[in-house]
N, C-alpha and C positions, 0 to 999 in steps of 0.2 A: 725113082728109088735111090740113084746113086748120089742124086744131088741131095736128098736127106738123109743120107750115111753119114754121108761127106759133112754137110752142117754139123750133126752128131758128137763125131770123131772128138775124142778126147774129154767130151762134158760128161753130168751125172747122168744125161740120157742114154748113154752108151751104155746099153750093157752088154758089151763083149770086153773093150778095154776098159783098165782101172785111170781114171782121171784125176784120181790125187798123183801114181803114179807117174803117168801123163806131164804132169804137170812140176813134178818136185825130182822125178828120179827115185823116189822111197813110194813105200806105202806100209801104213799099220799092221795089214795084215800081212803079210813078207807072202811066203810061199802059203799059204793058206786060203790069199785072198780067192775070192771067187770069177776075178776076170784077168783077162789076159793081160801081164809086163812086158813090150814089145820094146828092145835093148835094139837101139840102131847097131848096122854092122859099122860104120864108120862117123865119126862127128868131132867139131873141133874141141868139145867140152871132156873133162877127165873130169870124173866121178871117185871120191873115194871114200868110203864109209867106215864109221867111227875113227879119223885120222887124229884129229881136235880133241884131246881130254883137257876136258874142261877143272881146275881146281874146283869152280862152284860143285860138283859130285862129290868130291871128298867131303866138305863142308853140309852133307847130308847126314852124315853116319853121326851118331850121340858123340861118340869120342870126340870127332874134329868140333861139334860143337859145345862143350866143356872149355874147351880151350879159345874162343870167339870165335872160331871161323877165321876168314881172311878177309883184308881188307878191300875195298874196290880199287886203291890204287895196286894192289898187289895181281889182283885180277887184269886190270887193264896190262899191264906189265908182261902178266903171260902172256896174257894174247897178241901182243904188241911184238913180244919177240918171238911169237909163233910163224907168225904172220909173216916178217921182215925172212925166217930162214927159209920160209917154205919159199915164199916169192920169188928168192934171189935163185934158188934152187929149182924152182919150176922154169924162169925165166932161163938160166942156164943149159937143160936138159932140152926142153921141148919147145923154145923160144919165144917170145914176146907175146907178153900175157893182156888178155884185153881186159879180163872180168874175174874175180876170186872172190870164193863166198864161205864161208865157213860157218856152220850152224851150232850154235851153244846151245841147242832145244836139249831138254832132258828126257824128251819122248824115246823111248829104246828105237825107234824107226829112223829118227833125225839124228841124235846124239852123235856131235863129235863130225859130221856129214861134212867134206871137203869139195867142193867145185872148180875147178877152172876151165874158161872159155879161153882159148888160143885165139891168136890174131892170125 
């Protein structure tokens, strides 16, 4: 029985934990979901949620788009110097960064979602 828990653990077969969850650090249904968010007490990864605003969100409302929107080199630009302050800033404070992930999804779960893996 503990060897098919254990296989389990994390998939859509589990139904005790959430395996999007599991898997992303988020989940669609936030506190609502219907399985357990099991938050390690210690881990080399920092988590932070909605850190990343994305210009692409502006560029949603009618107004921004009367006016074209923005352009992809402009996009790139943000995030490029998101990117370079957070880095230097992550590396500075909690030291040598192995892994940085930052998600541009527009899902209100994902949006704006920060990662970094320490070394």
């Amino acid at each position: 029985m503990a060897e098919f828990l254990a296989s389990i653990f994390g998939t859509e077969k589990d139904r005790v934990n959430c395996p999007f969850y599991f898997k992303t650090g988020a989940c669609t249904h936030g506190d609502r979901c219907s399985r357990q968010h099991n938050r390690p007490t210690y881990s080399q990864t920092v988590l932070i949620n909605h850190m990343y605003q994305s210009p692409v969100n502006l560029t949603l409302t009618p107004e921004m788009q009367r006016f074209g929107g923005i352009s992809e080199e402009m996009l790139q630009q943000h995030f490029d110097d998101f990117f370079e302050d957070v880095y230097l800033e992550m590396d500075e404070k909690y030291g040598a960064v192995e892994e940085m992930n930052i998600c541009e999804n527009l899902g209100d779960h994902l949006v704006g979602k920060f990662k970094m893996v320490r070394k």
